[in-house]
C-alpha positions as CSV (number, residue, x, y, z in Angstrom):
1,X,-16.9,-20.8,-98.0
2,X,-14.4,-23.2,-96.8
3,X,-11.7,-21.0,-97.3
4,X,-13.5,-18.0,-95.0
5,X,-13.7,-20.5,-92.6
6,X,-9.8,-21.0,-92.8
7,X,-8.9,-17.7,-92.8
8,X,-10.8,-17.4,-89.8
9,X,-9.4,-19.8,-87.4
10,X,-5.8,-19.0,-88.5
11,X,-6.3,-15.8,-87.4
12,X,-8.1,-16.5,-84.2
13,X,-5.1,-19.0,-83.5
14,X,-2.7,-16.1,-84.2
15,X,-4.3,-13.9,-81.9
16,X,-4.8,-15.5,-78.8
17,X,-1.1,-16.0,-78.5
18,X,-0.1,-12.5,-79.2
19,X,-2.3,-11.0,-77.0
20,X,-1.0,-13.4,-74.1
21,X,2.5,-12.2,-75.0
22,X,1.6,-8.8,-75.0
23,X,-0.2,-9.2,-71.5
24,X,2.8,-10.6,-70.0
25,X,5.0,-7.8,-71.2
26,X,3.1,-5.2,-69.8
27,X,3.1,-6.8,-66.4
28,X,6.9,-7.8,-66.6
29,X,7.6,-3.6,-67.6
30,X,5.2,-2.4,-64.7
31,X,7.1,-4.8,-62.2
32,X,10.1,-3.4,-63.8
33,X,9.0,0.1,-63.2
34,X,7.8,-0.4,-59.7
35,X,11.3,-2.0,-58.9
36,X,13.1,1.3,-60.3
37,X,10.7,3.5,-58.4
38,X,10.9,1.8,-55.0
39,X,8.9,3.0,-51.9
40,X,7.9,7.0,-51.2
41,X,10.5,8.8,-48.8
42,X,9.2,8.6,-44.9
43,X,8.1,12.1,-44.0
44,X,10.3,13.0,-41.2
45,X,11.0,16.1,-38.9
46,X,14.7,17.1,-38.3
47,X,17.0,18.6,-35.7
48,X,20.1,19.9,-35.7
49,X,23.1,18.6,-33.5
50,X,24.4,21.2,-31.4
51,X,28.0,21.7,-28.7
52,X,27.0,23.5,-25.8
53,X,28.2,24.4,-22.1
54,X,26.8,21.7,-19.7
55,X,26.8,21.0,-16.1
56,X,28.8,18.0,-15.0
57,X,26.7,15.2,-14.0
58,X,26.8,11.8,-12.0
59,X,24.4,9.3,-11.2
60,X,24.4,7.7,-7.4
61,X,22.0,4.9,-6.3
62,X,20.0,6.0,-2.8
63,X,17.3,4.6,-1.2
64,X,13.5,5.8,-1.3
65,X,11.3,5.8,1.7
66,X,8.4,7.5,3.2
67,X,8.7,11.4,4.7
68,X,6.1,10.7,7.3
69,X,6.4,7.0,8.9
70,X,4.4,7.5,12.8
71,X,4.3,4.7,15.2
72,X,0.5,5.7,16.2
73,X,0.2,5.0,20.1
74,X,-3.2,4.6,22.7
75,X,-3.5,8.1,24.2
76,X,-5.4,5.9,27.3
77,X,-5.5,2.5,28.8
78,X,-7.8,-0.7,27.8
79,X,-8.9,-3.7,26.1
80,X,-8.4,-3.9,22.3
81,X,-12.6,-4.6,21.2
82,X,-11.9,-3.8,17.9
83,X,-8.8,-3.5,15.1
84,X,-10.5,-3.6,11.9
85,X,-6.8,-2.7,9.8
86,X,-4.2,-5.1,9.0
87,X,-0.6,-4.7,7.7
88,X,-1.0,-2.9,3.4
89,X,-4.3,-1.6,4.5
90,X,-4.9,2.0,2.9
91,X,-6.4,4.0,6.0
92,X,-7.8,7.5,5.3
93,X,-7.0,10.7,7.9
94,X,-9.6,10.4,11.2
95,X,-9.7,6.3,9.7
96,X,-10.4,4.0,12.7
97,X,-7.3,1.9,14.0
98,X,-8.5,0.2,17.0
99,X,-11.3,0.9,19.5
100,X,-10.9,0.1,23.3
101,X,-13.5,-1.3,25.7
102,X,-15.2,1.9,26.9
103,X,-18.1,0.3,29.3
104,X,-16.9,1.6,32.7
105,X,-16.2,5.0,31.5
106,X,-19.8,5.3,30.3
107,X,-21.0,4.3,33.5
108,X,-18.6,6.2,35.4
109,X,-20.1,9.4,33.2
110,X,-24.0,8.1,33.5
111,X,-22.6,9.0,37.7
112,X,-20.8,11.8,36.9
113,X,-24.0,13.5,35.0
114,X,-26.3,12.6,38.0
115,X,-23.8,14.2,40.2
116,X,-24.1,17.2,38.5
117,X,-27.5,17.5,38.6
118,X,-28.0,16.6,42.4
119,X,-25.6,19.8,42.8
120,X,-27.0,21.7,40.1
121,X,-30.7,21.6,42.2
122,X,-28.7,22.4,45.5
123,X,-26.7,25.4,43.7
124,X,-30.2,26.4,42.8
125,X,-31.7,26.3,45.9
126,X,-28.3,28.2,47.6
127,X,-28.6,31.1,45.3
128,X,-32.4,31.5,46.1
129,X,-31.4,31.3,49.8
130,X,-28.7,33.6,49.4
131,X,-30.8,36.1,47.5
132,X,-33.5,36.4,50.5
133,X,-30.5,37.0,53.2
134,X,-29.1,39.4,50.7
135,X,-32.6,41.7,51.0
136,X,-32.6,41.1,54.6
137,X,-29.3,42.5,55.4
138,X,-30.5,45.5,53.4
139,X,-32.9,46.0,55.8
140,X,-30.7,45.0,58.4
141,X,-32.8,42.1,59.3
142,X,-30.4,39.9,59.4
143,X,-27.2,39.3,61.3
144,X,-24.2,39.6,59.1
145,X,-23.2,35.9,60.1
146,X,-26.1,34.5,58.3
147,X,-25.7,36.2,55.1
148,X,-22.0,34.6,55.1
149,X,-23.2,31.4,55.7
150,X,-25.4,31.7,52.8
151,X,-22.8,33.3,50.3
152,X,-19.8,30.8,51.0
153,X,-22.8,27.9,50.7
154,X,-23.3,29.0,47.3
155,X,-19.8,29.3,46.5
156,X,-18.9,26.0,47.6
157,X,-21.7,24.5,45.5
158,X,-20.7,27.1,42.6
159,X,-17.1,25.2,42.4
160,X,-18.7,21.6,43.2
161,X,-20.7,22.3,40.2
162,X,-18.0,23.4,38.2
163,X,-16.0,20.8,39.0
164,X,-18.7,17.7,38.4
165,X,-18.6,19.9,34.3
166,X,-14.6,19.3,34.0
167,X,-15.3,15.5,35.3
168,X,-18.0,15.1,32.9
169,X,-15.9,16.4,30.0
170,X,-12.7,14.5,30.9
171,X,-14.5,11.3,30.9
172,X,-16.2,12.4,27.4
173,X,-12.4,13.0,26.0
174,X,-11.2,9.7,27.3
175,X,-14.0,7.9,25.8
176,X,-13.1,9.4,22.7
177,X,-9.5,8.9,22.9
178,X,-10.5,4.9,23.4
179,X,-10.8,5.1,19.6
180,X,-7.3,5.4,17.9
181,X,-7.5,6.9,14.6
182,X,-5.3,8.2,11.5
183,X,-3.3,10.9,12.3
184,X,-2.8,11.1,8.7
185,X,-3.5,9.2,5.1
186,X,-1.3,5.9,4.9
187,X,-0.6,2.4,4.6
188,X,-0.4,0.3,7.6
189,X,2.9,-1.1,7.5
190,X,3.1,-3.0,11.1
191,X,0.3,-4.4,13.9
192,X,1.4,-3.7,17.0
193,X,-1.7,-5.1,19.0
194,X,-4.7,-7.6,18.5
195,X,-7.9,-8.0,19.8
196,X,-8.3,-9.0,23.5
197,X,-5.3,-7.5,24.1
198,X,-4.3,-4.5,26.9
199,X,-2.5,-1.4,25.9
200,X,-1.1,1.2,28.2
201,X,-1.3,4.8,27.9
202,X,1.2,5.1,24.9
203,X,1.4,1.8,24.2
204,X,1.7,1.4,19.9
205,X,-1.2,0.8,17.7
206,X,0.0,0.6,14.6
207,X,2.7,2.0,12.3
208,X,1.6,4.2,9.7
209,X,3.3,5.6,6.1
210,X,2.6,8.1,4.2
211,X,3.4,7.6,0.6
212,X,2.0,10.6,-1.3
213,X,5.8,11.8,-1.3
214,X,8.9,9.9,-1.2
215,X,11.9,10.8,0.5
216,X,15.3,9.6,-1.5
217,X,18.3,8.9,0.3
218,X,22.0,8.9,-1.3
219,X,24.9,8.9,0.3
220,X,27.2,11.3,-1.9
221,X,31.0,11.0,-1.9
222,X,32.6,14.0,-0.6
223,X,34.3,15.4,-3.5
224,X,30.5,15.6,-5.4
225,X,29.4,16.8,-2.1
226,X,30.9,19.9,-2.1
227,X,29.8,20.3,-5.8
228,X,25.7,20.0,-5.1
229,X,23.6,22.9,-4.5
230,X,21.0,22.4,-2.0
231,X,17.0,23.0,-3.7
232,X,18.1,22.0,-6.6
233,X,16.6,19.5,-9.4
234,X,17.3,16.0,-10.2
235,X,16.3,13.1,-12.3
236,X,15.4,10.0,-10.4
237,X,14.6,6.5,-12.5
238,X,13.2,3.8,-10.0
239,X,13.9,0.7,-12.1
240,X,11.4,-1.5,-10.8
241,X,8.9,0.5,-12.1
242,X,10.2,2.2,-15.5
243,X,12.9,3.4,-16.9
244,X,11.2,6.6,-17.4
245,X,12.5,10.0,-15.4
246,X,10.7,11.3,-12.4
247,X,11.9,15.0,-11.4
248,X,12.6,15.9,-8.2
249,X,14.5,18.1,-5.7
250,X,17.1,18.3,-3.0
251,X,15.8,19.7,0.2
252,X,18.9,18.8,2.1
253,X,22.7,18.1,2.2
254,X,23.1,17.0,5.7
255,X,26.1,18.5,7.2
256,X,27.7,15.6,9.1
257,X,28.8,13.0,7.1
258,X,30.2,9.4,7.6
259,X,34.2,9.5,8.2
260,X,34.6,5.8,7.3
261,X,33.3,6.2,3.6
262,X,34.0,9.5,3.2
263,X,30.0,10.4,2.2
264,X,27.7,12.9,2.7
265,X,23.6,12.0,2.9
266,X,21.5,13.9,0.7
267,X,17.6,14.1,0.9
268,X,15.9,14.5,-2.3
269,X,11.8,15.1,-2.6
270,X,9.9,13.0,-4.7
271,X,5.7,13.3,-5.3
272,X,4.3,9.9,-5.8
273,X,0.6,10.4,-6.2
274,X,-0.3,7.3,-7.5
275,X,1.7,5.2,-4.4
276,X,3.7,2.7,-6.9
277,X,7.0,3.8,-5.3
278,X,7.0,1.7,-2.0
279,X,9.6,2.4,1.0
280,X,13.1,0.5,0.3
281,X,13.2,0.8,-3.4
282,X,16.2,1.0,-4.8
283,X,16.6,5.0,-6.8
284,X,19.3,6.3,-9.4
285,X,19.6,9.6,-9.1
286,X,21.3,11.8,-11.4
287,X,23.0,15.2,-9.9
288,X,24.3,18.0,-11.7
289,X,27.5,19.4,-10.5
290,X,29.3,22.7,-10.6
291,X,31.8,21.7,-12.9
292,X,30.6,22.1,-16.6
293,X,31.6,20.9,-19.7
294,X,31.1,20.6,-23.4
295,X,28.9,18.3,-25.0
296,X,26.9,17.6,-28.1
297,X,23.1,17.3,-27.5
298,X,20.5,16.1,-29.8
299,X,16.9,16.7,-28.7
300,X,16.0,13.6,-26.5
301,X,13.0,12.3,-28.9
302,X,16.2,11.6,-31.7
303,X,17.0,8.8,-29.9
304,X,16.0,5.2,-30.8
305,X,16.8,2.2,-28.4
306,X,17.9,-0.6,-30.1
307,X,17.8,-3.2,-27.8
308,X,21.2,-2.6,-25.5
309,X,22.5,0.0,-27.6
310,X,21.3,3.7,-28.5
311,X,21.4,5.3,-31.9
312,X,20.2,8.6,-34.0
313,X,18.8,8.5,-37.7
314,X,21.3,11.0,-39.8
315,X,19.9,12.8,-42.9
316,X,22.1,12.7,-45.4
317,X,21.7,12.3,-49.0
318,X,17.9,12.3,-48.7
319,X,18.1,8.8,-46.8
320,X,18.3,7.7,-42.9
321,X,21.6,6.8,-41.6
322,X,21.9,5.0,-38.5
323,X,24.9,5.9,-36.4
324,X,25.5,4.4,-32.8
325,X,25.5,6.8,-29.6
326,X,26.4,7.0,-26.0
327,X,24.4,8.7,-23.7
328,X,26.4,11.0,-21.3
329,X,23.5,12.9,-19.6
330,X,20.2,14.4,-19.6
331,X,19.6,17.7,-19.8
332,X,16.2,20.1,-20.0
333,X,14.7,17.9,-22.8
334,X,18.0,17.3,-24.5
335,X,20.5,14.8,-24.4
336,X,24.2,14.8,-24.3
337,X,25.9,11.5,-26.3
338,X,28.8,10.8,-28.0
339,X,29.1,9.0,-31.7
340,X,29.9,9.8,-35.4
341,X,28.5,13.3,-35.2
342,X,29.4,16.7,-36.4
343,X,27.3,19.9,-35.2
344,X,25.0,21.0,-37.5
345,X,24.0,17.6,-38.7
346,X,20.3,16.9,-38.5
347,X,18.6,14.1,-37.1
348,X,15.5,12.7,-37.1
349,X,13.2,13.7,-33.8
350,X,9.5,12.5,-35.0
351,X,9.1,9.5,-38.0
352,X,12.0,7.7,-36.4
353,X,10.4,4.6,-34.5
354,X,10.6,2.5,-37.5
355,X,13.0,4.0,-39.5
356,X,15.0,1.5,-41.9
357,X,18.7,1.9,-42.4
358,X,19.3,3.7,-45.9
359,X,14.9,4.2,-45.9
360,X,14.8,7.4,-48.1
361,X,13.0,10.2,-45.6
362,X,11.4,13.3,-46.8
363,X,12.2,16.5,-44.4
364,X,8.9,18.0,-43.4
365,X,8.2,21.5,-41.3
């Protein structure tokens, strides 16, 4: 019996310690394995490089500032009662800008209106009197002298009454114009008046902007000049706001130019719906020029910033190689750079945010 009960613990003793052994092996050979397997390749989508003819380009710093900026004046003369805008106030079209004491004109039209009607029962009274000489002279029972009389009567009050209606609507038009509104949408940008204070006919309100578009102002050197075609696109980045390009469009290469620098000013159009391009901001605005050239463009989604510098992913080998670009300019979705490139390489357009140098990548329709 004792020696079952030996037998026994020997072996349990034996194996406990085996089977430890052979638990740690089996962990050590699947770390082993996962080492030599290493990650699964990034699924990526490829382009190829390509060397085509582009148009020249060069990029100018202008100035942006509203199309429409209106200096909105009193049409009529009076007291400033009310100026309910002040300077960065949004103001809608027919939006009120001031209002002018009009308290004399409505009494001077309460007169004007009474007027009227003191003619309008004599006029009355003339043509009925005029109608009963005109049936006498029919029967020639009245002198021609009368009937005159009482024709030019009602004549004269026919033209007093027409004139007391123009009085009547010229004082109604310049109590209207004692309130000063929008001409158009905009943002106040200056108060020209306050309340309490007189304005003469003409005398400024307010000055207005409107910012749905922005005009862009560069002054181009004349040798690039002469290489611009008029109503044609651009790329305008307003740094202060992004770094992103806005597309616009010449409207005008202004034919005098400035003989001490030699430049030429040309307007570009700009829509800016959501007003966050204010007048005076600084614009770089890329032109394309006559002159062409050949370049090597990569589709503009293959490349990655990398803090100050630019680079594309390279397939080779089944793995992502980094390799360093310069950007030369921007064309239709594609961009022109120079680097350790060769056309028909391919590099990676979508997958590529955060690539790793060397990362295996698996090419994917």
């Amino acid at each position: 019996m004792r020696k079952n009960n030996f037998r026994s613990i020997f072996s349990i003793r034996f194996l406990i310690p085996a089977a430890i052994l052979l638990v740690l092996s089996s962990v050590t050979l699947a770390g082993n394995a996962g080492k030599n397997q290493g990650p699964p390749p990034v699924p990526v989508k490829v382009a190829e490089v390509k060397i085509k003819t582009v148009s020249e380009q060069i990029t100018l710093v202008g100035t942006a500032e509203a199309i429409v900026e209106s200096i909105v004046a009193a049409e009529v003369s009076g007291v400033v009662e009310q100026f309910p805008v002040r300077e960065g106030d949004f103001v809608k079209k027919e939006g009120l800008l001031a209002r002018l004491k009009s308290t004399s004109l409505h009494l001077r039209l309460k007169g004007a209106k009474a007027g009227r009607e003191a003619i309008r029962a004599s006029l009355q009274y003339a043509e009925k009197e005029l109608e009963r000489a005109r049936n006498l002279k029919d029967k020639n029972s009245i002198a021609g002298k009368q009937y005159d009389e009482a024709l030019y009567n009602q004549l004269a009050l026919y033209q007093g009454f027409l004139e007391s209606e123009a009085e009547i609507e010229r004082l109604k038009y310049e109590i209207e114009q004692k309130r000063v509104v929008a001409p158009f949408s905009g943002f106040v940008a200056k108060e020209h008046t306050q309340v309490g204070q007189w304005i003469n006919p003409g005398g400024a309100v307010a000055t207005l902007l409107d910012l749905d578009r922005i005009r862009i102002t560069v002054d181009v050197p004349e040798r690039y000049a002469v290489m611009i075609s008029p109503n044609s696109e651009v790329k305008v980045v307003i740094k202060s706001i992004s770094e992103n390009f806005l597309s616009g469009k010449i409207y005008a290469v202004l034919p005098q130019g400035n003989p001490n620098s030699r430049t030429f000013p040309v307007r570009i159009n700009l829509p800016n719906p959501d007003f966050r391009i204010k007048s005076g901001m600084e614009a770089a605005v890329t032109f394309n020029l006559s002159s062409t050239k050949s370049a090597m463009l990569v589709p503009k989604d293959a490349v990655v910033t990398a803090g100050n510098s630019r680079l594309v992913f390279l397939v080779a080998g089944g793995k992502a190689i980094p390799v360093n670009v310069k950007i030369l300019g921007y064309y239709d979705g594609n961009v022109a750079v120079e680097g350790n490139l060769q056309p028909g390489s391919r590099v990676v357009v979508r997958g590529n945010e955060r690539l790793m140098p060397g990362q295996p990548v698996q090419v994917i329709e």
